[in-house]
C-alpha positions in Angstrom: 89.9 15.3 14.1 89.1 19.0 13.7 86.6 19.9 16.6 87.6 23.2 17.8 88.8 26.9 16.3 90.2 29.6 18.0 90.9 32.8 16.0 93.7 35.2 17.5 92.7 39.2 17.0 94.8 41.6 17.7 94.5 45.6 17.3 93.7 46.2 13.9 92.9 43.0 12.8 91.6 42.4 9.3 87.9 42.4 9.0 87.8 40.4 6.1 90.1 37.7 7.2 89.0 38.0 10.5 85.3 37.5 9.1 86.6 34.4 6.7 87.3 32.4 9.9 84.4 33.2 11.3 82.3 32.4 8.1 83.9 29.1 7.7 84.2 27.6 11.3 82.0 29.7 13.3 78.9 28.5 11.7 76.6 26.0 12.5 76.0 23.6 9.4 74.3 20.8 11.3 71.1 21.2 9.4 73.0 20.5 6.3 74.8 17.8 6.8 78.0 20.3 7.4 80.5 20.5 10.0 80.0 22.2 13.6 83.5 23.7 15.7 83.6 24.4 19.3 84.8 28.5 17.6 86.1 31.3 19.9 87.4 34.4 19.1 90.4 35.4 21.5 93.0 38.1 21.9 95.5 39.0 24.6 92.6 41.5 26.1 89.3 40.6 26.0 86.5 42.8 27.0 88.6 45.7 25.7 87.2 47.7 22.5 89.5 47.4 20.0 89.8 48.9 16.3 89.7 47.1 13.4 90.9 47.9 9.8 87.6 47.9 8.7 86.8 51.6 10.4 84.9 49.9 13.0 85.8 48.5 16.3 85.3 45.0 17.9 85.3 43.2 21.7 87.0 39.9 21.9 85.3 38.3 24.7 88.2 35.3 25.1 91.7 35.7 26.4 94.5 33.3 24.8 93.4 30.5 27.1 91.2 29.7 24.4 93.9 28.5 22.4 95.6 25.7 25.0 93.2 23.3 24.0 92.0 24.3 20.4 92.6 21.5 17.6 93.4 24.9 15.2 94.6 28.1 16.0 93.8 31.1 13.3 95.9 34.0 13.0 94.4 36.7 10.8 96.0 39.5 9.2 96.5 42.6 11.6 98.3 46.5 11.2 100.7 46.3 7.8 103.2 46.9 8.0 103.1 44.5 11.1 103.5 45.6 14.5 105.4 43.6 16.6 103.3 40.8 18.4 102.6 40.8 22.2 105.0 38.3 23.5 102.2 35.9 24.8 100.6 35.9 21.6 103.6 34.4 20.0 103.9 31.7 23.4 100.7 30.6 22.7 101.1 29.9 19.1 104.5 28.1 20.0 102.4 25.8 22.7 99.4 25.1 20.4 102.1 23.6 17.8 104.4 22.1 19.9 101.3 19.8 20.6 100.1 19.5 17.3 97.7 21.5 16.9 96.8 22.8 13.6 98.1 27.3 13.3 96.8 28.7 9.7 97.8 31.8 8.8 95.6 34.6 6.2 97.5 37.6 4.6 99.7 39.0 7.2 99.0 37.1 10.1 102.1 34.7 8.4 104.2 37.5 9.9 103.2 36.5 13.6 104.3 32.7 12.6 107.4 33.9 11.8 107.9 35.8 15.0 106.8 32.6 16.7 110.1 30.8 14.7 107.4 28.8 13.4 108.4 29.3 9.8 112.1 28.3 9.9 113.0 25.8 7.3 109.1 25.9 6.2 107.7 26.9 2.8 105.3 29.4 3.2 102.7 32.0 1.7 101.5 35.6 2.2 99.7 38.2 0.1 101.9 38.9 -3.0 102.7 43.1 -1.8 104.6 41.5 1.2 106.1 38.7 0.4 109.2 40.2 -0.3 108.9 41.6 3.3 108.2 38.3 4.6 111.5 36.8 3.2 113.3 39.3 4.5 112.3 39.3 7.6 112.6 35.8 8.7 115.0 34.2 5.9 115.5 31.0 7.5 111.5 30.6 5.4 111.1 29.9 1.7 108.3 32.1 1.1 106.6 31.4 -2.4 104.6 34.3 -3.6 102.6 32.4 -6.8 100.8 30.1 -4.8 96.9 30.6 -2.7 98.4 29.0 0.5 100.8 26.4 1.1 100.5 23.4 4.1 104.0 22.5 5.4 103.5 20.1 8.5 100.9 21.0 10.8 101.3 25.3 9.5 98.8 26.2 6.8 99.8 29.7 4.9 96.9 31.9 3.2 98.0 34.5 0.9 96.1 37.8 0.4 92.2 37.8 1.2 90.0 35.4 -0.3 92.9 33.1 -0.2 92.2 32.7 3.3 88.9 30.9 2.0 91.2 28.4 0.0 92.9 27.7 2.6 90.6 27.3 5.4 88.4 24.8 2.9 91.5 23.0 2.1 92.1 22.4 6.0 88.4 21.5 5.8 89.0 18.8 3.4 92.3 17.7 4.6 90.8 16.9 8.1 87.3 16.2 7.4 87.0 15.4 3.7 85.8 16.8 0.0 82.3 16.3 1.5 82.6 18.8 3.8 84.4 20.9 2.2 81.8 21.2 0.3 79.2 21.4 2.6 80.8 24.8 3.2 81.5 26.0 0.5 78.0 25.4 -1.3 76.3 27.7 1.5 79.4 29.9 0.9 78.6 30.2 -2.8 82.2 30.0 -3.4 84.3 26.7 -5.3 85.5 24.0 -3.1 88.8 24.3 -4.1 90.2 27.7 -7.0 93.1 26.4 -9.6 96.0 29.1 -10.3 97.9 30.8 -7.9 98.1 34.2 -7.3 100.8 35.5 -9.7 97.4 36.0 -11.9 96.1 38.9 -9.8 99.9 40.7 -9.6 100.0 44.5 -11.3 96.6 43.4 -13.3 93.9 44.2 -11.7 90.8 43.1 -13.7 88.3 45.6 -14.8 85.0 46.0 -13.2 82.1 44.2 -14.8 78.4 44.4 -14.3 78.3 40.7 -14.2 80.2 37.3 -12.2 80.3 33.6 -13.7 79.2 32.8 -10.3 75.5 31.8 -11.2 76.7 29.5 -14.0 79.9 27.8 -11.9 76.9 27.1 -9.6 75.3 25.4 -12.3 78.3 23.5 -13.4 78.6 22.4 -9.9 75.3 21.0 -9.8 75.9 19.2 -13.7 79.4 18.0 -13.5 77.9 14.6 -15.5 77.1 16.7 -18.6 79.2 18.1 -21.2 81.1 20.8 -20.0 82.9 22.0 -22.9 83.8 25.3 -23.6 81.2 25.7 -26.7 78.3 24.2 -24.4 78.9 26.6 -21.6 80.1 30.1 -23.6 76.4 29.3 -25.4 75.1 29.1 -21.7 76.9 32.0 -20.7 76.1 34.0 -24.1 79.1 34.6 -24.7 81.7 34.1 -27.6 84.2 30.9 -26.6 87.2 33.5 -26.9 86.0 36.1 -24.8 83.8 33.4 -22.2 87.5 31.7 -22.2 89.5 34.4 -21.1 86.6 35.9 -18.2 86.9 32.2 -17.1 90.4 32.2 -16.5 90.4 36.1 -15.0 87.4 35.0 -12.7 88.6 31.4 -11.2 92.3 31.6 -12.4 91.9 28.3 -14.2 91.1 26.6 -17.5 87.8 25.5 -18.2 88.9 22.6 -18.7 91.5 21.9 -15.3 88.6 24.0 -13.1 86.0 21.1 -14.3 88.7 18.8 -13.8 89.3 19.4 -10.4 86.0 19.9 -9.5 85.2 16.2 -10.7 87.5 15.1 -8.4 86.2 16.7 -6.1 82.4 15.1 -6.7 84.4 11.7 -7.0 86.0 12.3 -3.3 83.0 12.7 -2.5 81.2 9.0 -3.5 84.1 7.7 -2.4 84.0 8.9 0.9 80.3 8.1 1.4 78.9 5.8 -0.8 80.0 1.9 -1.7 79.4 2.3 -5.6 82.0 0.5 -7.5 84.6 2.9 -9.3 83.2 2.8 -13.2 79.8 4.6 -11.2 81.8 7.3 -9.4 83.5 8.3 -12.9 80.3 8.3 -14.7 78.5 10.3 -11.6 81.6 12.8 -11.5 81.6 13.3 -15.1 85.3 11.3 -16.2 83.5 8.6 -17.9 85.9 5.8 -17.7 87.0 5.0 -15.0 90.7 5.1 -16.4 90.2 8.6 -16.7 89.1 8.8 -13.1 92.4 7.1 -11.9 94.5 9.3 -14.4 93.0 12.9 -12.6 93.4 11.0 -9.2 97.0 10.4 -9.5 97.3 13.6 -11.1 95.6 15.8 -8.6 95.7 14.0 -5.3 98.7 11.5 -5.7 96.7 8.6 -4.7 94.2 6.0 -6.6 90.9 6.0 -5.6 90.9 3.1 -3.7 93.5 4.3 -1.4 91.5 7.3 -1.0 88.4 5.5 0.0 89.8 2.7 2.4 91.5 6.0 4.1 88.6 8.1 4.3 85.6 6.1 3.2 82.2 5.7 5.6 80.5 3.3 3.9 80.0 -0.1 4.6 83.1 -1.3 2.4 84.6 -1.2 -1.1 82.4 -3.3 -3.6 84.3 -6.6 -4.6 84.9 -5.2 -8.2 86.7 -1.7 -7.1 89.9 -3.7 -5.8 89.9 -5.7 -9.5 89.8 -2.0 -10.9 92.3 -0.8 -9.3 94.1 -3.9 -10.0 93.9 -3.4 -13.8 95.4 0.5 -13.6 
């Protein structure tokens, strides 16, 4: 179980990573139903001003100790290109996973893994500008610069920047379940889990505009029951289907159709996990229908059925008798 967080800072640490760690296990979401970690910040000198690269400077106020006993250990992107790492830095990453603890890396912190020798013979991630720098600097790793993050064991690999989100939900989820998940991610206003990799943000840089789809992925969120089409919501977001289409895919790099998708599974994870309604209600509350199409996206997205899914992470007081005769029938 996923209690406590330490997050690893060195000199020149990356605000915005460092602040994603922060913003997803440093919080208090008891009052929400959400999850609550035991979270330190830590660095090989506490109490010593350090700068950021966010032109401003910060005081760690843990040494590495905090890590000996943490159930994750965050390393956050630093200096780029990346300075060597202090020597006990790299030990304590090397003890936290020699005793299975979780290490999850954002950006450039995969580069301190790799020191370590934690990334021999593992797939792995980084942002897309230095993945080719990543391979060749430790090319005993398969580093595959398309994806958001990749999990390989117990060592989680975010690529560039917001990535880091994806990947510290999907450890979230992993560990704690789609409820949680998001918990988090509602009060972080973001998706609980993005489609696409990020081969969509390489050399193409979208254009500014003076609006987001966030409002109306909100709303989707919140109607995942109702039709969901791509006529339906370009008429919501007054836009032509061809144009809302293609900002869809530039904003969430996904379909309309595989972001809904996903996200119903997501809302069927969900009653899954925490209810005892038989199967044919979690489609229809998740928006499949059928519950044949429930067990389709299932197998598609998670590699399971969703009986297997809730006798693993279900807290309800048991299956209904007619969920095991469904899943019988697929």
């Amino acid at each position: 179980m996923l209690r406590s967080v330490a997050v690893v800072a060195l000199p020149h640490v990356a605000a915005f990573e460092l602040a994603t760690a922060c913003e997803v296990f440093g919080i208090d979401r008891s009052e929400t139903g959400g999850p609550t970690f035991d979270f330190r910040v830590c660095g090989p000198s506490p109490g010593v001003v350090m700068p950021t690269k966010g032109g401003f400077s910060i005081v760690v106020d843990h040494g590495l100790d905090a890590t000996r006993d943490a159930d994750l250990v965050i390393m956050p992107a630093y200096s780029m290109p990346p300075a060597r790492v202090p020597h006990d830095v790299l030990d304590a990453l090397r003890d936290a996973h020699a005793r299975g603890a979780w290490i999850l890396s954002i950006c450039s912190g995969a580069f301190a893994l790799g020191e370590a020798g934690l990334l021999d013979g593992r797939r792995c991630t980084t942002h897309w500008m230095h993945a080719a720098a990543l391979a060749a600097r430790f090319p005993a790793a398969t580093v595959d610069p398309d994806v958001l993050y990749v999990e390989d064991g117990r060592i989680i690999t975010g690529a560039g920047t917001a990535a880091g989100i994806d990947a510290c939900l999907h450890l979230v989820r992993r560990e704690l379940g789609a409820a949680a998940a998001t918990n988090v991610a509602r009060r972080m206003v973001v998706p609980p889990q993005r489609d696409g990799g990020q081969a969509q943000y390489v050399d193409t840089p979208l254009p500014p505009v003076a609006d987001t789809l966030a409002p109306l992925l909100g709303w989707m969120l919140e109607h995942l029951d109702e039709d969901l089409g791509v006529p339906a919501l370009a008429a919501r977001a007054l836009m032509s289907e061809r144009t809302f289409a293609r900002r869809f895919r530039a904003e969430t790099g996904a379909t309309p159709a595989a972001w809904v998708a996903r996200q119903r599974v997501g809302r069927a994870q969900e009653l899954l996990e925490r209810t005892d309604v038989p199967v044919d209600e979690v489609a229809r509350r998740s928006g499949f229908g059928t519950a044949a199409l429930l067990r389709h996206h299932f197998a598609r997205t998670l590699g399971t059925t969703p009986l297997a899914y809730r006798r693993r992470f279900g807290c309800a007081s048991g299956a209904p008798p007619d969920l095991e005769q469904d899943e019988q029938a697929s």
